[in-house]
C-alpha positions in Angstrom: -60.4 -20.3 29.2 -60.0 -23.2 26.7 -56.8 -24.7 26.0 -55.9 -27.5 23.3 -53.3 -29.6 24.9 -50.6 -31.6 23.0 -51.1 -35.4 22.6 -49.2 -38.1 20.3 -49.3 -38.7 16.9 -51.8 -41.8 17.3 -54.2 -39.4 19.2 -53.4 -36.2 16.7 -57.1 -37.0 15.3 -58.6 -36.5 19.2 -59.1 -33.2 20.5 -59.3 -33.1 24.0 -60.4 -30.1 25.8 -58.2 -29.0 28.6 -60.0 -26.8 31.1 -57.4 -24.4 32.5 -57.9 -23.1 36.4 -57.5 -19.2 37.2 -54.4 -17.9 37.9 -55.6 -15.9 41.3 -56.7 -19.4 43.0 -53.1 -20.9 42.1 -51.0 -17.7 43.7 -52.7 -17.7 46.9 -52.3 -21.2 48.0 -49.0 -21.5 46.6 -45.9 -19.8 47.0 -43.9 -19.1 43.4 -40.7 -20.5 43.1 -37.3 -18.0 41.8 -35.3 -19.3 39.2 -32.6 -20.2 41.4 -34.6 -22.2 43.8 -35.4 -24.8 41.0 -33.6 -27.5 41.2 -33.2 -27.4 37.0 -31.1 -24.3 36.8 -29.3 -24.8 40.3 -25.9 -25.1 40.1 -22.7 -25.9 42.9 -21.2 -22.5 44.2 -17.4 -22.6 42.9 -14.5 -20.9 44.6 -12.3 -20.3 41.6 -8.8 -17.9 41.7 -7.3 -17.1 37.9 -3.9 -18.2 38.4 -2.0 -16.6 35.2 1.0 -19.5 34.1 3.8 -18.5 33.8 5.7 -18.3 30.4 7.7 -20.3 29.2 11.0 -19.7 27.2 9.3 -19.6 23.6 6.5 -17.4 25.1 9.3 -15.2 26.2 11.4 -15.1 22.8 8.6 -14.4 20.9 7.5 -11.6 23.4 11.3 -9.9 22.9 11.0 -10.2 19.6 7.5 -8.7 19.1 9.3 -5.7 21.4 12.8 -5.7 18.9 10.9 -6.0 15.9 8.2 -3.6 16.6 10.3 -0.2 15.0 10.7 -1.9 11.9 7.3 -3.2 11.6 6.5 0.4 12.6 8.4 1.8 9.7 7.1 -0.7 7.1 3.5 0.0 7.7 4.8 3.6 6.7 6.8 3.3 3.9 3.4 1.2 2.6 1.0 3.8 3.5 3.3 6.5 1.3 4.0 3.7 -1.2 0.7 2.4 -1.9 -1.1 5.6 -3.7 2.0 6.4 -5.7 2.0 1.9 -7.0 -2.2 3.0 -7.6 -1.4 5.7 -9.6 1.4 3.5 -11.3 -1.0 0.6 -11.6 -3.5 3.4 -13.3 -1.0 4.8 -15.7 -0.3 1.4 -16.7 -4.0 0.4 -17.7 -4.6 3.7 -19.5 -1.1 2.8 -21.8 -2.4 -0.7 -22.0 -6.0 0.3 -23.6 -4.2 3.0 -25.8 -2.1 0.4 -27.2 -5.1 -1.6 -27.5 -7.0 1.2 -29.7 -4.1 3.4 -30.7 -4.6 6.1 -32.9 -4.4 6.3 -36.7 -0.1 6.1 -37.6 0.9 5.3 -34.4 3.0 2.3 -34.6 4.7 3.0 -38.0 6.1 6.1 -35.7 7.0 4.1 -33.1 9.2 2.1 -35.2 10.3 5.2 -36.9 11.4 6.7 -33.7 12.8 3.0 -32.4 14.8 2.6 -35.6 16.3 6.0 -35.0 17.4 5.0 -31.4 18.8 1.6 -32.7 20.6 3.8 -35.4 22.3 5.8 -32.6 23.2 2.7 -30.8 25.0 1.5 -33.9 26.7 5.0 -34.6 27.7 5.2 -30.8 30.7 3.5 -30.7 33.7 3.7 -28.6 33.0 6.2 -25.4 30.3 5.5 -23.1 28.7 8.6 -23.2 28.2 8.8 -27.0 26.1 5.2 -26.2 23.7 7.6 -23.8 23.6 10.7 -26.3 23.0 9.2 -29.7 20.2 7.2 -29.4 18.6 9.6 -26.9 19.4 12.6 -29.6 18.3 10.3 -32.7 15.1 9.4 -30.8 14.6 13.1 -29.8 14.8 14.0 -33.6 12.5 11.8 -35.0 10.1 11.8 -32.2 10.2 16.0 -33.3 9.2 15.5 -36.7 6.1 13.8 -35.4 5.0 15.7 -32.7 6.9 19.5 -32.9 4.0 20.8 -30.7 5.0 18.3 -27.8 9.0 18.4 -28.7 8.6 22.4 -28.3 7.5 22.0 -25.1 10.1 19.7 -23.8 12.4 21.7 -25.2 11.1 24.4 -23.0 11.5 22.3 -19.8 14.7 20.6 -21.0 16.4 24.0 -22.0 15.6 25.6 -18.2 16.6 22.4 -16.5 19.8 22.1 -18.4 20.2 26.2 -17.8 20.1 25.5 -14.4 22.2 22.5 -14.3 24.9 24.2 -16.0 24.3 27.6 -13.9 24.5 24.7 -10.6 27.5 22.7 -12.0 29.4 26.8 -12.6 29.0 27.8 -8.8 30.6 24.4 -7.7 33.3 24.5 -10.1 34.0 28.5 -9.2 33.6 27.1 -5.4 36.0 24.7 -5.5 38.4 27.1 -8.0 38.2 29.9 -5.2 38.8 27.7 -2.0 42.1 25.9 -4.0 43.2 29.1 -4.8 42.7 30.4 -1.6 45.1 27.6 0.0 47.7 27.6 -2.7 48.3 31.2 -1.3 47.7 30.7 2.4 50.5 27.7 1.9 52.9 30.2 0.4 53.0 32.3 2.6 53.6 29.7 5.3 57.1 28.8 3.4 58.1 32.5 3.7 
């Protein structure tokens, strides 16, 4: 077997042959050495015990806490895994207004000021109660945003007029409730005086 052996740099340009002696020869006459028997990789037996410190008083305050605060944290890891697809879909709704009003449609914003003006109209007319400020503008808006778009206004309409129906039908049961339990006590207290 022939084996180039590594010299220096001044003797790079010198290639010496190094003959290389059988392996079988080597084994017999001398015994091989384990790993841990080399001197190199030998290393002084420790006796080592893990001795755990013991806390101090931060460690302590920040470990009752960690144990006080954990419900909460609990709760807000919650309320952000409900919250966070309904702020996406928020967050989606708002890009899809934002490139509409980028490329609106043909008329669009001389109805929006049509419809605005309408509202600000309302807010002018609406004076004195409070609730005349809520239904004028709403109702003046709701009339001009009609005359633009019936289709849509029809079908609000639709939903408004059951919702309000139901309201109404809602706001009747509590009333009649409340007239049939007074009624009921006005007598029962009658009758006491007797």
């Amino acid at each position: 077997v022939l084996r180039l052996g590594a010299t220096p740099v001044s003797l790079s340009l010198l290639s010496i042959q190094v003959y290389a002696s059988s392996s079988e020869k080597e084994t017999a006459k001398k015994e091989l050495l384990k790993i841990d028997e080399l001197s190199l990789y030998s290393s002084p037996a420790r006796e080592t015990k893990y001795v755990e410190n013991p806390q101090t008083q931060l460690e302590e305050g920040v470990s009752h806490l960690r144990h006080a605060m954990e419900p909460y944290t609990a709760w807000c890891q919650d309320l952000y895994a409900k919250a966070k697809p309904q702020l996406e879909k928020a967050v989606e709704r708002g890009r899809e207004g934002f490139e509409f009003l980028q490329n609106p449609p043909d008329g669009f914003y001389p109805r929006l000021g049509v419809i605005g003006f309408a509202g600000i109209l309302g807010l002018f007319l609406a004076r004195g109660s409070k609730i005349k400020k809520l239904v004028y503008p709403a109702g003046f808006m709701g009339i001009g945003a009609s005359m633009y778009y019936p289709q849509q206004a029809v079908a609000v309409a639709k939903v408004a007029g059951t919702q309000l129906y139901d309201w109404s039908l809602q706001g009747y049961i509590a009333v009649e409730s409340l007239w049939k339990d007074n009624a009921k006590k006005k007598k029962s207290g009658k009758k006491d005086d007797k």
